[in-house]
C-alpha positions in Angstrom: 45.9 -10.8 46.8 46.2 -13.4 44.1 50.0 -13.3 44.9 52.7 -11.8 47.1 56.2 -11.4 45.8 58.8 -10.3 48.6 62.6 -9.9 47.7 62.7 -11.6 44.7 65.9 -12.5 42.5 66.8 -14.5 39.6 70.2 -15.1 38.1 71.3 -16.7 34.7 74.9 -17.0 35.7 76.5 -13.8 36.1 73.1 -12.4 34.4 70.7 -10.9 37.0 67.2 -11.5 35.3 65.7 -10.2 37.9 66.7 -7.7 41.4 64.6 -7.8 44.1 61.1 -8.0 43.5 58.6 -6.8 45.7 55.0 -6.4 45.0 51.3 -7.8 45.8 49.0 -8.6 42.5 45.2 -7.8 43.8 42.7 -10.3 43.3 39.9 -10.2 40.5 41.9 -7.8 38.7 43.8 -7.2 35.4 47.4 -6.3 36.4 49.6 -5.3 33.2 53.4 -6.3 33.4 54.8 -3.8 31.0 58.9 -3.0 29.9 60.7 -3.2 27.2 62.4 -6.6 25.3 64.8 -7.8 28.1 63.0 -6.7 31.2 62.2 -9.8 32.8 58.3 -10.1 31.9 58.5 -13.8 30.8 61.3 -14.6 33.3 58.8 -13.1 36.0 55.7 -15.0 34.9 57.8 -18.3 34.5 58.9 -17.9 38.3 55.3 -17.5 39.5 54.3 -20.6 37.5 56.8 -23.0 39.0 58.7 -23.2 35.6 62.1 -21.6 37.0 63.3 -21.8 40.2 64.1 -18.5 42.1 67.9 -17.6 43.2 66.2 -15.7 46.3 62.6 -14.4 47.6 59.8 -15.7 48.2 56.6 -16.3 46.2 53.3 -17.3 47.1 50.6 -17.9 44.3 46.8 -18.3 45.6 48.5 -19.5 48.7 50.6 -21.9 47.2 54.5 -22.3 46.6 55.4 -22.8 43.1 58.5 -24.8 43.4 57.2 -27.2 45.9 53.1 -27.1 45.2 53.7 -27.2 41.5 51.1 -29.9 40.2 48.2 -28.5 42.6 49.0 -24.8 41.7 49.1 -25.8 37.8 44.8 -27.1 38.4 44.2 -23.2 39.2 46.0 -21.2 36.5 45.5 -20.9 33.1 49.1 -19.9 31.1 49.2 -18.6 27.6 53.0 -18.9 26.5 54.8 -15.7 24.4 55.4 -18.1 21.8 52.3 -20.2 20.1 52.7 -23.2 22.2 49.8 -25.2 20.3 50.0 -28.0 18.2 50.1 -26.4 14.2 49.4 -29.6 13.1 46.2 -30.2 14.6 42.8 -28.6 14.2 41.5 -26.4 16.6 39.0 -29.1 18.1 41.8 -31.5 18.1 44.3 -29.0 20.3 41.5 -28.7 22.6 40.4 -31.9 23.6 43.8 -32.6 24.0 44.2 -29.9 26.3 41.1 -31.5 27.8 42.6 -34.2 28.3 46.1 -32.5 30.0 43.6 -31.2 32.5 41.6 -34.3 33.3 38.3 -32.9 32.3 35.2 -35.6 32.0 32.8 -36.1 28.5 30.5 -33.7 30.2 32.8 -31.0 31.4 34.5 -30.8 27.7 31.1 -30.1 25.6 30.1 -27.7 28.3 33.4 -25.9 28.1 33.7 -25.9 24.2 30.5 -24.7 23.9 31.1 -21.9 25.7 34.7 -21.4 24.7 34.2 -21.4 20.9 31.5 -19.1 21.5 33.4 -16.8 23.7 36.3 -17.1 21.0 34.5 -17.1 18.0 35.9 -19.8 16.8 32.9 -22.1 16.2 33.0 -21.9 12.4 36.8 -23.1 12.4 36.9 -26.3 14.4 37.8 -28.6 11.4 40.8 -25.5 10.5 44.7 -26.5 11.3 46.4 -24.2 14.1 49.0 -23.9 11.6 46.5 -21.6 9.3 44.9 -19.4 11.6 45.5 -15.7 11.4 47.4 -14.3 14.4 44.5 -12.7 16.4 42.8 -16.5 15.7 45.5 -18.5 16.7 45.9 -16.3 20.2 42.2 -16.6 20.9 42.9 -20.7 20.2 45.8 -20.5 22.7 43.5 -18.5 25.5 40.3 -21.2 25.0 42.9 -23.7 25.6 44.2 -21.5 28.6 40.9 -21.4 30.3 39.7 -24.9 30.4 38.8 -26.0 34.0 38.2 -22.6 34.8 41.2 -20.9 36.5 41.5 -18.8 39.3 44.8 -16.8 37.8 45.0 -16.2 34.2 49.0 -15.5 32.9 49.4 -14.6 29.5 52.5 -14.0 28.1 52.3 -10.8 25.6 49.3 -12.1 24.1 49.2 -8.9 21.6 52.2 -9.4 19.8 52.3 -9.8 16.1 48.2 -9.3 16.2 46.2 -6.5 14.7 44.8 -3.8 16.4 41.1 -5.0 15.9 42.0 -8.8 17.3 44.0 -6.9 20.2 40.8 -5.1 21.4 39.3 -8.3 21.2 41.6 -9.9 23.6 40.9 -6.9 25.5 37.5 -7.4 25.8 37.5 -10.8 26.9 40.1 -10.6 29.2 37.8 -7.4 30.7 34.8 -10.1 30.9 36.4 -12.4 32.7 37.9 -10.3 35.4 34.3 -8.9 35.8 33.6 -12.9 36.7 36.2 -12.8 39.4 39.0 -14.1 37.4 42.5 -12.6 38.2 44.6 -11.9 34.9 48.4 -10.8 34.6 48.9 -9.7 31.0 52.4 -9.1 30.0 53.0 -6.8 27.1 55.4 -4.1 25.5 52.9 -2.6 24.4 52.2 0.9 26.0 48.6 1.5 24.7 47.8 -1.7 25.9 49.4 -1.3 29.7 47.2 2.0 29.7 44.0 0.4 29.9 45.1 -2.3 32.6 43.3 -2.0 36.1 47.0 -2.0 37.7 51.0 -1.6 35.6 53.9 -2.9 36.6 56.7 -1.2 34.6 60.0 -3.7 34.4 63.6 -2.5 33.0 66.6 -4.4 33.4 65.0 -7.0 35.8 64.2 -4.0 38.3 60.6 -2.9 39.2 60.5 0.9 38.8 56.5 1.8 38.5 53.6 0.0 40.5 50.4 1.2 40.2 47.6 3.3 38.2 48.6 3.9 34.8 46.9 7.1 34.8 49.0 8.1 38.6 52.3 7.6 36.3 50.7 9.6 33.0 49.5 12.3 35.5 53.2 13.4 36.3 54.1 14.6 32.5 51.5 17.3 32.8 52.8 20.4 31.6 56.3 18.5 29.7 54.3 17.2 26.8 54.0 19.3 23.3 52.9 19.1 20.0 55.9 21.0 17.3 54.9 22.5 14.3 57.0 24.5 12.5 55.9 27.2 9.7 57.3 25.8 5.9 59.0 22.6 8.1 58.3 18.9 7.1 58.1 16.6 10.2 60.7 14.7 9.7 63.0 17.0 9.1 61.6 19.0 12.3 61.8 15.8 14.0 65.8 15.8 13.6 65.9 19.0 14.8 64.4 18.2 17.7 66.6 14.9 18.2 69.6 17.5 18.6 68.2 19.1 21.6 67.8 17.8 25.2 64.7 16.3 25.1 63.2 12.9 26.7 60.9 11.8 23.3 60.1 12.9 20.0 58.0 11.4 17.4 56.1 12.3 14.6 52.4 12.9 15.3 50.0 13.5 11.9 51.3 16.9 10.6 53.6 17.8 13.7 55.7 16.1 16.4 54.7 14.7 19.8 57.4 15.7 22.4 58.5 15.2 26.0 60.7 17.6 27.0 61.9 19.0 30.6 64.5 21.1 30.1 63.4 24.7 31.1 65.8 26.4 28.9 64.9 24.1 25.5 61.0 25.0 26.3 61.6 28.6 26.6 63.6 28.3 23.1 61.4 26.6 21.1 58.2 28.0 22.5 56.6 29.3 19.5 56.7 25.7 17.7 55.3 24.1 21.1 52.0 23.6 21.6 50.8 22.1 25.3 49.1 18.9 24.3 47.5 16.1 27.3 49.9 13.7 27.8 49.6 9.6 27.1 51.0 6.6 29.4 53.7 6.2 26.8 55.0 9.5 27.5 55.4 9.0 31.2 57.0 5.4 30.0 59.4 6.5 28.1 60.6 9.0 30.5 60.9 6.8 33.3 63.3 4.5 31.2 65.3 7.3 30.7 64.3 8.9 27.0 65.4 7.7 23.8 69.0 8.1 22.5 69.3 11.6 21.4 71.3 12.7 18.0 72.0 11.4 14.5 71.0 7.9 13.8 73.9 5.5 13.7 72.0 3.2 10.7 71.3 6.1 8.4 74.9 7.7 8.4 76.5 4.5 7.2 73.9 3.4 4.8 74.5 4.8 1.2 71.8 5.0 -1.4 73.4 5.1 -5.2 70.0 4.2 -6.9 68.9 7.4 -9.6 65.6 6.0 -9.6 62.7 7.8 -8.8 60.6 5.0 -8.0 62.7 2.3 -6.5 60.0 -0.2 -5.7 56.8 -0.2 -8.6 53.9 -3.0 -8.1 52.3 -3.0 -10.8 48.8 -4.8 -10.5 49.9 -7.8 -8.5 47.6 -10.5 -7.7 47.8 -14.0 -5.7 45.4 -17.1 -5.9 45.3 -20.1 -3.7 43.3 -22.1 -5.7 39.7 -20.3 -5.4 41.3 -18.1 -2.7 42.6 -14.0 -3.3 45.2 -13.3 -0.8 46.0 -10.2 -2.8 44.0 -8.4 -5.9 45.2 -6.2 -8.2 48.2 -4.3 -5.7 49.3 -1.0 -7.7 51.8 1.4 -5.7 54.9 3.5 -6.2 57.2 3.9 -3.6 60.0 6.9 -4.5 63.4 7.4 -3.1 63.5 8.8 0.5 60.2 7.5 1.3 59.0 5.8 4.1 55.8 3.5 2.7 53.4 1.8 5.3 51.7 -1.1 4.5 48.8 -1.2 6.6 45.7 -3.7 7.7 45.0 -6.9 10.2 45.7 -10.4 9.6 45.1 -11.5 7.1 44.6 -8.8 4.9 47.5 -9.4 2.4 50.4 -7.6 3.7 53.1 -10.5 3.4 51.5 -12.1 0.5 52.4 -8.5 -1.2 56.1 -8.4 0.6 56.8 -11.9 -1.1 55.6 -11.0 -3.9 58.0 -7.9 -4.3 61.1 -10.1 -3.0 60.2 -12.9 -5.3 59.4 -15.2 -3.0 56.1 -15.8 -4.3 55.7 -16.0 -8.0 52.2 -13.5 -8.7 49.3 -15.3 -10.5 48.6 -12.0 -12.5 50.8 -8.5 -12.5 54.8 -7.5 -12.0 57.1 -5.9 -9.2 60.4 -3.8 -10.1 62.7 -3.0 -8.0 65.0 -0.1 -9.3 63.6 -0.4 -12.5 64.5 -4.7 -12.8 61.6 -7.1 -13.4 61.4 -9.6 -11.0 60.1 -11.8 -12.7 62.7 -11.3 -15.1 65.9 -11.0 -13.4 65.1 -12.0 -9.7 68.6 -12.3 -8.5 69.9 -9.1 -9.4 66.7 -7.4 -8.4 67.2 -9.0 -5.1 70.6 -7.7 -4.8 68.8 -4.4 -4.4 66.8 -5.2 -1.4 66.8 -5.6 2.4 64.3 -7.9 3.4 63.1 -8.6 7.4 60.7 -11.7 7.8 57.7 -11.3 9.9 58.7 -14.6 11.8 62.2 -14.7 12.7 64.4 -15.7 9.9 67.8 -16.3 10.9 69.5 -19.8 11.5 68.9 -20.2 15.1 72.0 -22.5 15.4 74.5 -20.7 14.4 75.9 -17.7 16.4 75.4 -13.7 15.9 79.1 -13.7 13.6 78.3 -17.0 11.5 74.8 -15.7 10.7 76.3 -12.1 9.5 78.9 -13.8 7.1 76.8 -16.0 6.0 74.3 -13.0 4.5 76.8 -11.0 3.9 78.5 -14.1 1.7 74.6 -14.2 0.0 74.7 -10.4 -1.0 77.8 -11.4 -2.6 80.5 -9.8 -0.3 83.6 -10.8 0.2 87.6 -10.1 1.3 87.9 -6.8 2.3 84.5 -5.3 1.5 82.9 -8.0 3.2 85.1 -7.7 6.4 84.5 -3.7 6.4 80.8 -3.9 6.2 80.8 -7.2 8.8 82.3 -3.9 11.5 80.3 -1.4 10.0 77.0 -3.9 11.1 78.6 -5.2 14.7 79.3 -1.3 15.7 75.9 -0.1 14.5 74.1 -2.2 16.3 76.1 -2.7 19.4 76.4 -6.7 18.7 80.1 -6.8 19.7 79.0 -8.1 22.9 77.2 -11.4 21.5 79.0 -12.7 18.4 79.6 -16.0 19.8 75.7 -16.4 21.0 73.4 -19.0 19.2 70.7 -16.5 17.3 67.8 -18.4 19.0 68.9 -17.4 22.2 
């Protein structure tokens, strides 16, 4: 075993991170650590590198101790952080001869290495690039170059996939696969379920507990027979799909033309039989189940959000293009999106889709082409045309020191609430989505 974990525990105040640990991670093998936000992935991986400090347990990594063998365990292991933890500033050669450096390699060992890395990576064209301009998938192939200089034994990388597109993912994937073949033992976190599915061995976290070790395909295995396909004669999806939410069942989702569900219940199946069709099941099935199913019923966002538009088509780009100099990060975008819609904008990095979001919210003025929202220009009349809009960042946006309440009046104060309307919708927000409990915590926490 690469490591053995016995009784482990780690506290956070009265906050129990993590209850009682137990497990071995086999040698030469990928291991997927898989759960929901809040689990304890990065708390767990943070333990076995020597970064945190265990309330109880024990923990022994390639024979070592963490807390007490720290600097010899840290020559061994290669870590890739959750967050980029490169220097943006600096081009891609630069951030790895400095990690180089951090791990004492020689003249000799460095060419070898980024010879072999930047091949590996495909990042030999971009040397001379910033960090700070790679796509995502690029920047996460930097950070696992800089990860596997000196060779380690362990690999940990800290949900690796996130914010990536699915063709860099597979990527990662691949690598990751070659280098296990080589002997190297990887522990890939991720909340990713299609990911954990193709992991030699899952370990499913939820609330700092351990509840699934094992073969993914041991844990899909047990929804046989529980897992449908609904399709309903003259019935949309969607509004099948809220039919569905009203009965007792672990997971619903729609699924091309019909909807993918998990249910148990004897009684339900027998009711709905003729909509049902037996379908194989998927590791996310069995996931979800095991964490209990989704919340069942109305949604508590839609019923106390209240759409007045009498537009048609709410959101209109009309030809909208954006130049960098002698560089198109979007060409001629033309699309309608009509009230009640749901509109995906699809693609990997890199292939335009926040260039076109800032371009509809007026935060980036289009070299060519308009945007309306409810029928305003945006060009026009930006500030009343953003009075129409809800917009979520792709990089977390809020103001990370100030707490959950000052961060909600202070939007609220921007969308031009105030007195009694503001102080209504402030509740309306906090009761939604459950935030009662951390008003006074810093957003970046």
């Amino acid at each position: 075993d690469v490591a053995q974990i016995s009784n482990l525990t780690k506290k956070f105040g009265d906050n129990t991170a993590l209850d009682s640990i137990t497990v071995a991670l086999p040698k030469g093998k990928i291991v997927g650590l898989a759960g929901p936000d809040g689990a304890g992935k990065t708390t767990f991986i943070r333990l076995l590198l020597g970064l945190l400090v265990p309330t109880g347990g024990k923990i022994s990594v390639l024979g070592m101790d963490p807390v007490t063998q720290t600097d010899e365990l840290h020559k061994q292991i290669g870590y890739m952080p959750q967050k980029f933890g490169l220097y943006e500033d600096l081009s891609v050669l630069e951030n790895l001869n400095l990690y180089a450096d951090l791990k004492r390699l020689s003249k000799h060992e460095k060419n070898t290495a980024f010879e072999m890395l930047l091949k590996f990576t495909g990042l030999a064209p971009f040397t001379k690039r910033l960090a700070g301009r790679l796509s995502g998938g690029m920047k996460q192939k930097l950070g696992l170059a800089c990860a596997l200089l000196g060779t380690p034994q362990f690999l940990l990388l800290d949900e690796p996939g996130v914010g990536v597109d699915p063709i860099s993912r597979r990527e990662l994937m691949k690598m990751e696969r070659e280098l296990s073949k080589d002997g190297m033992s990887i522990l890939w976190s991720t909340s990713y379920l299609d990911e954990a599915e193709g992991f030699d061995e899952v370990l499913l976290f939820n609330e700092g507990k351990l509840l699934y070790n094992g073969l993914p395909g041991l844990l899909t295995q047990k929804e046989k027979g529980h897992v449908f396909l609904a399709k309903k004669p003259h019935t949309e999806p969607r509004a099948l799909l809220r039919t569905l939410l009203k009965e007792p069942v672990i997971d619903a989702v729609i699924q091309g033309d019909a909807v993918r569900t998990v249910i148990k219940d004897k009684k339900t199946i027998e009711q709905n039989k003729q909509i049902l069709k037996p379908t194989t099941p998927r590791f996310e099935d069995a996931v979800i189940d095991i964490l209990g199913g989704i919340p069942l019923g109305e949604s508590n966002v839609a019923g106390k959000i209240e759409v007045t538009t009498d537009d048609k088509d709410v959101i209109v780009a009309d030809h909208l293009t954006k130049k960098y100099g002698s560089f198109t990060a979007a060409k001629d975008i033309t699309f309608k999106i009509q009230k009640g819609e749901i509109f995906g904008l699809l693609g990997p990095n890199g292939a335009g889709k926040s260039t076109s979001f800032k371009m509809m919210c007026g935060l980036s003025k289009p070299t060519s082409g308009r945007a309306f929202i409810t029928g305003i220009d945006m060009r026009k009349d930006p500030t009343k045309a953003r009075s129409k809009l809800g917009y979520m960042a792709q990089k977390f946006s809020l103001f990370s020191p100030l707490n959950v309440m000052q961060n909600l009046k202070f939007f609220s104060g921007i969308y031009g609430l105030t007195g009694s309307d503001q102080q209504e919708r402030l509740r309306q927000m906090i009761d939604t989505f459950n935030l009662k409990p951390y008003l006074s915590d810093l957003a970046g926490n």
